[in-house]
C-alpha positions in Angstrom: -26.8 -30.6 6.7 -22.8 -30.5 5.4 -21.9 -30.6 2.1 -18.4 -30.8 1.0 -16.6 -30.7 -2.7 -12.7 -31.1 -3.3 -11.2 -30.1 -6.6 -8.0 -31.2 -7.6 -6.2 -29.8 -10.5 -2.6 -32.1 -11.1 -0.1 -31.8 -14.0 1.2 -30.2 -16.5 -1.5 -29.8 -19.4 -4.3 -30.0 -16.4 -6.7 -27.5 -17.0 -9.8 -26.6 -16.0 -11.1 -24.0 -18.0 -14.5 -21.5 -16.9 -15.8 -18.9 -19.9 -19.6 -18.8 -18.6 -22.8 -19.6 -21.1 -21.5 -18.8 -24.9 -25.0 -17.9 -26.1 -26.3 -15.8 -23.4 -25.1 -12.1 -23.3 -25.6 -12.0 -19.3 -24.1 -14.9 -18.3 -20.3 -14.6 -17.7 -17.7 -17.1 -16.0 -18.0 -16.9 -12.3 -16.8 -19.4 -9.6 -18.3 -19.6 -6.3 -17.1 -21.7 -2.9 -18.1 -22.0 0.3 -22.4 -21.2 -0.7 -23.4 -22.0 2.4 -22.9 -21.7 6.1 -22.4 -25.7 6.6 -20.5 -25.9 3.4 -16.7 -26.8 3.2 -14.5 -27.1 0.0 -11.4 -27.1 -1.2 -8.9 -26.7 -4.3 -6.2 -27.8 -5.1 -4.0 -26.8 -8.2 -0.2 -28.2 -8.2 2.3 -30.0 -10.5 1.9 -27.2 -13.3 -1.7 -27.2 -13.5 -3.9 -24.3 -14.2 -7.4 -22.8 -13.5 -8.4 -20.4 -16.1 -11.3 -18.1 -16.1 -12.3 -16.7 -19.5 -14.3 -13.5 -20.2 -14.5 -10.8 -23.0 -14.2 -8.2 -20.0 -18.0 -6.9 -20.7 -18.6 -8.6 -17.5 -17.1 -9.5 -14.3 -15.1 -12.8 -14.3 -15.5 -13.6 -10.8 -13.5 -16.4 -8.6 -15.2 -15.6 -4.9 -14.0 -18.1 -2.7 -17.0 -18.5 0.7 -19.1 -16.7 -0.7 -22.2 -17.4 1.4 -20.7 -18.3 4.9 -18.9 -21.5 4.0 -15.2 -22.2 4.5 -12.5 -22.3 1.7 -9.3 -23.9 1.6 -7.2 -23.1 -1.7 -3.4 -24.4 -2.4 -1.7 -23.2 -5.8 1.9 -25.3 -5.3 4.7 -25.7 -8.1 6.4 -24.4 -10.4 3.7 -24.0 -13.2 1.4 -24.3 -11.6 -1.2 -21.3 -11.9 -4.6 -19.5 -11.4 -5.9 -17.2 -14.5 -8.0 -14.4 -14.9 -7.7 -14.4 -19.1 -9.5 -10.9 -20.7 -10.3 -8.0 -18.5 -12.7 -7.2 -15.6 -11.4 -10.2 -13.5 -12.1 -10.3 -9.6 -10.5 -12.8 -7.0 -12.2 -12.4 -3.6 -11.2 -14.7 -0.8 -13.1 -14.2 2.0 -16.4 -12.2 0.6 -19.4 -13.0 3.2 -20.1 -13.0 6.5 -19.4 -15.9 8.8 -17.5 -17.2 5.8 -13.8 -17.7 6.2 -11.2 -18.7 3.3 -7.0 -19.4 3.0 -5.3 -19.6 -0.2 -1.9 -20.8 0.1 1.0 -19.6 -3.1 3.9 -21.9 -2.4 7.0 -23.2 -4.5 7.4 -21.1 -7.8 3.2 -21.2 -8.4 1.7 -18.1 -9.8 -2.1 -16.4 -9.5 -2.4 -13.5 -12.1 -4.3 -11.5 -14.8 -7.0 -10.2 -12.3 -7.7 -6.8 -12.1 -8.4 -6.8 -8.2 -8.1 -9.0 -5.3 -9.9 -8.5 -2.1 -9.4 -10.6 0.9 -11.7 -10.3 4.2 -14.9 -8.4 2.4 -18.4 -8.0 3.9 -17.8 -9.6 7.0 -15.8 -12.5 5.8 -12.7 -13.4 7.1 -9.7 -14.0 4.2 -6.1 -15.0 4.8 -3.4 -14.9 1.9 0.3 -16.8 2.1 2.4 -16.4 -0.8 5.7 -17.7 -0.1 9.1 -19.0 -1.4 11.2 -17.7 -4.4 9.3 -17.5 -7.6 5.9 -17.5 -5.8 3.5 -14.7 -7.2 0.2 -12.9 -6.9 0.0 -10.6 -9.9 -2.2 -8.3 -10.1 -2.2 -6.7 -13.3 -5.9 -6.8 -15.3 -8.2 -3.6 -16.3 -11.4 -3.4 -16.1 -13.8 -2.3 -18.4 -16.5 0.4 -17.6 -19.3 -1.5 -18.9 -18.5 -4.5 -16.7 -17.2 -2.1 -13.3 -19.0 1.4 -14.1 -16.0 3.0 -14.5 -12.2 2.0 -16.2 -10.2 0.4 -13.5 -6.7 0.0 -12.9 -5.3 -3.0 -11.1 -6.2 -2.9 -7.0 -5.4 -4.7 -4.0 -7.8 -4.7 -0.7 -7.5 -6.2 2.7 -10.5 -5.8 5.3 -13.5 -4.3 3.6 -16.6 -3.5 4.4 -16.6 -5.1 7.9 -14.5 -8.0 6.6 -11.1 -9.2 8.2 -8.7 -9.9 5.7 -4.4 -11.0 6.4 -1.6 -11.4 3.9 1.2 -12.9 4.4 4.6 -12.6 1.9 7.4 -14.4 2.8 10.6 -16.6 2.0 11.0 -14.3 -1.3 7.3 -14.5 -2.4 6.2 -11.3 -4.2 2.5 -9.6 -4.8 2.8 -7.1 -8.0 0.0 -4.2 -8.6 1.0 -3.3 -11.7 -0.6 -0.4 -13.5 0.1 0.7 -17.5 -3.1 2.3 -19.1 -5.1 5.6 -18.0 -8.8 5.0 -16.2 -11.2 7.0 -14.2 -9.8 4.9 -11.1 -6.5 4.8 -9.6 -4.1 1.6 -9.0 -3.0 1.2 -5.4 -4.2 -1.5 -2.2 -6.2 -0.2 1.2 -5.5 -2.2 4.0 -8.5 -1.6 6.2 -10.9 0.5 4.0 -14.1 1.2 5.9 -14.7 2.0 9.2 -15.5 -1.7 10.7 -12.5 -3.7 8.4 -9.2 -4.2 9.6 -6.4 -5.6 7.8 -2.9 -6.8 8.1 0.0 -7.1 5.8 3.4 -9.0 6.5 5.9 -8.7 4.4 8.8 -10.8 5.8 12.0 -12.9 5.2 12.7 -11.5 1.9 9.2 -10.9 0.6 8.3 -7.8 -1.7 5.1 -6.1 -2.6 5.6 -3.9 -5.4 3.4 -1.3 -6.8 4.1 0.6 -10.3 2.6 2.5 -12.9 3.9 3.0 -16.2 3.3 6.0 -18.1 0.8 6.6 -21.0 -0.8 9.8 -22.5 1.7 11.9 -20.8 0.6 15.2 -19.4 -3.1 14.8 -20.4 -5.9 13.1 -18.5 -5.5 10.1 -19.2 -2.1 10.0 -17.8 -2.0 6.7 -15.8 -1.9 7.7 -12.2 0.4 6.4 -10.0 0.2 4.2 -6.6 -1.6 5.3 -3.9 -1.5 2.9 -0.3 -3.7 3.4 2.5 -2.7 1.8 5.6 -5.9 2.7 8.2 -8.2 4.2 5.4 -11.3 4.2 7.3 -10.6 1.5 9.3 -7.8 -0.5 10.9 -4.8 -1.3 8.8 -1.3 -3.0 10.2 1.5 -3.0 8.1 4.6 -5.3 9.3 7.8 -5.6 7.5 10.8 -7.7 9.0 14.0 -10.0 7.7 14.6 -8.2 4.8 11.1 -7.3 3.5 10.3 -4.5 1.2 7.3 -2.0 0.6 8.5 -1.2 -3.2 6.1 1.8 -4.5 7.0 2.6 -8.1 5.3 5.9 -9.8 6.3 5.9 -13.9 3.1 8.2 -14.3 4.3 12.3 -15.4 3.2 14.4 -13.0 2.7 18.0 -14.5 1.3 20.8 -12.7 -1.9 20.9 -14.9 -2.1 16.7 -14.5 -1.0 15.6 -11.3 0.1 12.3 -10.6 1.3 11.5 -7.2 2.7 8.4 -5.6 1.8 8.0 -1.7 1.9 6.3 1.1 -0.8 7.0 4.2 -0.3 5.1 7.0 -3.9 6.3 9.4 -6.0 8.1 6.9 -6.6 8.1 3.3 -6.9 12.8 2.8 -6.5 16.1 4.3 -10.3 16.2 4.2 -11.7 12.6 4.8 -12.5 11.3 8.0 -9.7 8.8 8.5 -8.8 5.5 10.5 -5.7 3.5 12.4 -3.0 2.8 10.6 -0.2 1.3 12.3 3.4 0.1 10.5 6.7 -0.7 11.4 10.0 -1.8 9.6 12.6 -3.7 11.1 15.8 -5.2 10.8 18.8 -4.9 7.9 17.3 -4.6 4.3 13.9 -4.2 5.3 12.6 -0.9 3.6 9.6 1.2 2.2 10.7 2.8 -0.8 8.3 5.5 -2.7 10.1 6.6 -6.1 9.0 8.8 -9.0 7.1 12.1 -8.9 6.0 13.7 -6.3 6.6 10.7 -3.9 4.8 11.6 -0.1 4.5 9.7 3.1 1.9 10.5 5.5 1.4 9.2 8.8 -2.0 10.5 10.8 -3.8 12.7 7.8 -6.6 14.4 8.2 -10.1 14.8 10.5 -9.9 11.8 12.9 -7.0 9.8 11.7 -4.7 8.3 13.6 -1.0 6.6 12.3 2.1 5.2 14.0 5.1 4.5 12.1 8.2 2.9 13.9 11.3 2.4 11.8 14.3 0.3 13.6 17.2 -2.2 13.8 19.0 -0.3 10.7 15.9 -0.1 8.2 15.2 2.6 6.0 12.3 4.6 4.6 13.0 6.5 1.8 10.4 9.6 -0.6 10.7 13.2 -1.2 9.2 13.7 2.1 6.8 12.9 5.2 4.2 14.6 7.3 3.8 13.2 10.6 0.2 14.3 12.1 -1.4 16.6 9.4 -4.8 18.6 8.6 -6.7 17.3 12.2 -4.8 13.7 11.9 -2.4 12.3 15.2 0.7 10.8 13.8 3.8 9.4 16.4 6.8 8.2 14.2 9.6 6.6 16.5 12.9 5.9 14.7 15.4 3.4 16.3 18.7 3.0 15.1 17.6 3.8 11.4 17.4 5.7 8.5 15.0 8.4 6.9 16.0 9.5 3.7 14.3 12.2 1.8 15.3 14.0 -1.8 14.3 15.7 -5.1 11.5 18.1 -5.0 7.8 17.7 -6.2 6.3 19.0 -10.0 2.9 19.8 -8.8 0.8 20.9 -5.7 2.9 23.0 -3.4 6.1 22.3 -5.5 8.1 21.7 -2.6 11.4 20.5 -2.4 12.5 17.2 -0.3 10.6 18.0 3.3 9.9 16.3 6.8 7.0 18.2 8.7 5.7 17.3 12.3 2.5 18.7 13.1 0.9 20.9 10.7 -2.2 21.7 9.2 -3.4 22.0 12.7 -3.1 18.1 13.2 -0.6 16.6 16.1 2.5 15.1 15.6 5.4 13.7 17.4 8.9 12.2 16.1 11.6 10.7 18.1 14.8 9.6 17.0 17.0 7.5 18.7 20.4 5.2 19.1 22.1 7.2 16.2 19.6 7.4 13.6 20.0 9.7 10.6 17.6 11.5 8.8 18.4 13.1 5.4 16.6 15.9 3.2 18.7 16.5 0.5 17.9 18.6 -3.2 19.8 20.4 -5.1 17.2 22.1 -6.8 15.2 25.4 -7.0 12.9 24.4 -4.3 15.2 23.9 -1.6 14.6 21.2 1.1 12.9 22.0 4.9 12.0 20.8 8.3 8.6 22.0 9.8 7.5 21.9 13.4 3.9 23.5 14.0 3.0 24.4 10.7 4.4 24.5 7.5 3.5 27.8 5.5 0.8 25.4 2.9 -0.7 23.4 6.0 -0.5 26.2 8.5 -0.8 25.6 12.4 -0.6 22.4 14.5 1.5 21.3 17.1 4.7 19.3 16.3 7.4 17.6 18.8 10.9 16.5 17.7 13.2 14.5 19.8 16.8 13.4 19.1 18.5 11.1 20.7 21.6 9.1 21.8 23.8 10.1 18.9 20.7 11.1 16.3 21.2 13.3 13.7 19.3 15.5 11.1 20.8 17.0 8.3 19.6 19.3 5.3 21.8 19.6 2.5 19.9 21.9 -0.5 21.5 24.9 -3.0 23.3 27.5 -1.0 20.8 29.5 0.7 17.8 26.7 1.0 17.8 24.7 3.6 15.9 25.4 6.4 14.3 24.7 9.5 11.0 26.2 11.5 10.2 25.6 14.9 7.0 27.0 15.9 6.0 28.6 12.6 1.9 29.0 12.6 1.5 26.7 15.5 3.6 25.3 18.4 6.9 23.7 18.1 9.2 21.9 20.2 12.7 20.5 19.5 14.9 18.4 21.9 18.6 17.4 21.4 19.8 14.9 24.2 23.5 12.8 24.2 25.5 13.9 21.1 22.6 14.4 18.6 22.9 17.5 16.1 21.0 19.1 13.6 23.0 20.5 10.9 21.3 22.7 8.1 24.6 24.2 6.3 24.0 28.0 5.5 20.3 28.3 6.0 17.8 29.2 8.1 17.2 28.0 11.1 13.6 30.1 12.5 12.2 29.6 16.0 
């Protein structure tokens, strides 16, 4: 048997409005497509319309688009127009079961917000996500309660869980905003493939931006919001493409202190120095198109930890930009090619190892390799107490590894720090290699250069 529903929301004033049962405690307002394996529907909300989901955040408020096998089709269109989540504890799945497949579609100035996570591709569904065109927006910028989650949560993004397949698409100057600004026993952040059989992609293209930012509260105690963390590759397999002017915009307001620390991260293959990791593949291409990780004690890590595996390529005159990166770290592979680009790393971190700006390959005893190439730059530059360093084969705090470094047609590396700071190892716990071919230089000022 087939069934099939169509819902169509049209007009400014249009609402259709969900608060679950109003005299019994356990109901709450939860939507639900696609119930069934034969089962087709599809919504439609466009010329300022607006779905709303109500809740008093005890309880999930749940939109869960195929929830059951069935297939979803979802358009949000126009200025105006708009999907919900009013109250805490909100949850937009697309994509949540297996054999069950849904698209949602944010086009032309329409806006989805007020949830406190969105999942797409969960327990063997497969999800798909376009937001496109200026003004279009997923925000994702809730809480949740712990009597409706377990715990306080922060706003969170997923692609591909738990053996789901989940793709997000931002383009034409669409956005997606995580945005954090309370403290909560969990963190804000998105994991693009999270377990071990998920895989997910993001595109961020032609002008698109994802942005992820905390804003500080309780400052230097525990309840300090934290700031973003992004997994590319957690468990699983996670691609990350950004092209055309696309940006990767992490944002940590959070104070990190020594005694509360609050880091802001990237991983790209694995998600800690002790977890057993997955792939994570990125690149960033083309003039404009950037990852940018500001605030404190900002880190990019490609290949972390037991297992993990991460690739980074950065070309065609696109820049990354933190305090620093580790390329293949604590039993992790990472390969980072860099073509006619720009790494740029400064300032110096206020907890952990309290390291200035830094760019290790292979440490920790994990395997890294790094080639630069057709006169791309990489910069380390503070000014501060801490000094600023390059690392091949160890680093002194992740000791051992082996680390490769190869520059290229024109390349260059420079570290500019306080007299006396800069430096460079070669080989310190573990094996190092360095290769300058066709012009390429490596300048450190007055420091040290050890191999």
């Amino acid at each position: 048997k087939w069934a099939s529903a169509d819902v169509t929301i049209d007009g400014a004033g249009s609402l259709w409005r969900v608060t679950g049962g109003t005299l019994e405690p356990t109901q709450y307002a939860n939507v639900s497509t696609g119930t069934h394996r034969n089962a087709w529907a599809t919504l439609a909300i466009t010329g300022g319309g607006e779905m709303r989901l109500e809740g008093d955040g005890n309880k999930y408020t749940i939109l869960g688009l195929s929830t059951n096998g069935g297939r979803t089709d979802m358009l949000i269109s126009g200025a105006g127009s708009r999907l919900h989540f009013a109250g805490q504890s909100g949850i937009f799945n697309i994509g949540v079961s297996a054999f069950g497949t849904a698209a949602v579609e944010l086009r032309n100035g329409a806006l989805a917000d007020g949830m406190f996570y969105t999942g797409v591709g969960r327990n063997g569904g497969l999800g798909s996500l376009l937001v496109d065109g200026l003004g279009s927006m997923l925000r994702i910028d809730g809480t949740a309660t712990a009597a409706a989650n377990g715990v306080s949560g922060l706003a969170y993004f997923e692609i591909g869980r738990n053996g789901g397949n989940g793709t997000v698409t931002v383009s034409n100057g669409g956005r997606i905003e995580v945005l954090a600004t309370q403290g909560a026993n969990n963190g804000t952040g998105m994991g693009i493939g999270r377990d071990a059989n998920s895989a997910g992609t993001l595109n961020i293209q032609s002008g698109g931006v994802v942005l992820f930012r905390s804003t500080s509260s309780a400052p230097d105690t525990a309840d300090e919001t934290r700031n973003p963390g992004v997994l590319v590759g957690r468990e699983g397999s996670g691609f990350l493409n950004i092209s055309g002017g696309g940006q990767l915009l992490l944002e940590g307001g959070a104070v990190s202190t020594p005694a509360f620390r609050r880091s802001t991260s990237l991983y790209i293959g694995g998600l800690s120095d002790t977890a057993v990791g997955g792939k994570g593949i990125a690149s960033v291409s083309g003039a404009g198109s950037e990852i940018r990780v500001t605030g404190t004690d900002t880190f990019i890590g490609v290949g972390i930890g037991p297992q993990s595996n991460g690739q980074l390529t950065v070309s065609d005159q696109a820049l990354v930009s933190s305090q620093g990166m580790s390329v293949g770290r604590s039993g992790g592979v990472g390969v980072l090619k860099v073509d006619n680009a720009t790494l740029a790393f400064s300032g110096q971190q206020t907890a952990g190892n309290l390291s200035g700006a830094f760019f290790t390959i292979g440490n920790g005893n994990g395997i890294g390799v790094a080639t630069l190439g057709n006169g791309s730059a990489v910069t380390l530059t503070n000014m501060g107490s801490a000094g600023a360093g390059v690392s091949l084969g160890g680093s002194g705090a992740f000791a051992g590894g082996e680390g490769s470094l190869t520059l290229q047609g024109g390349s260059s590396l420079a570290v500019v720090a306080a007299p006396g700071l800069a430096g460079m190892n070669v080989g310190r716990e573990g094996s190092g290699f360095l290769r300058l071919r066709g012009a390429s230089s490596v300048d450190i000022g007055d420091g040290l250069l050890f191999v």
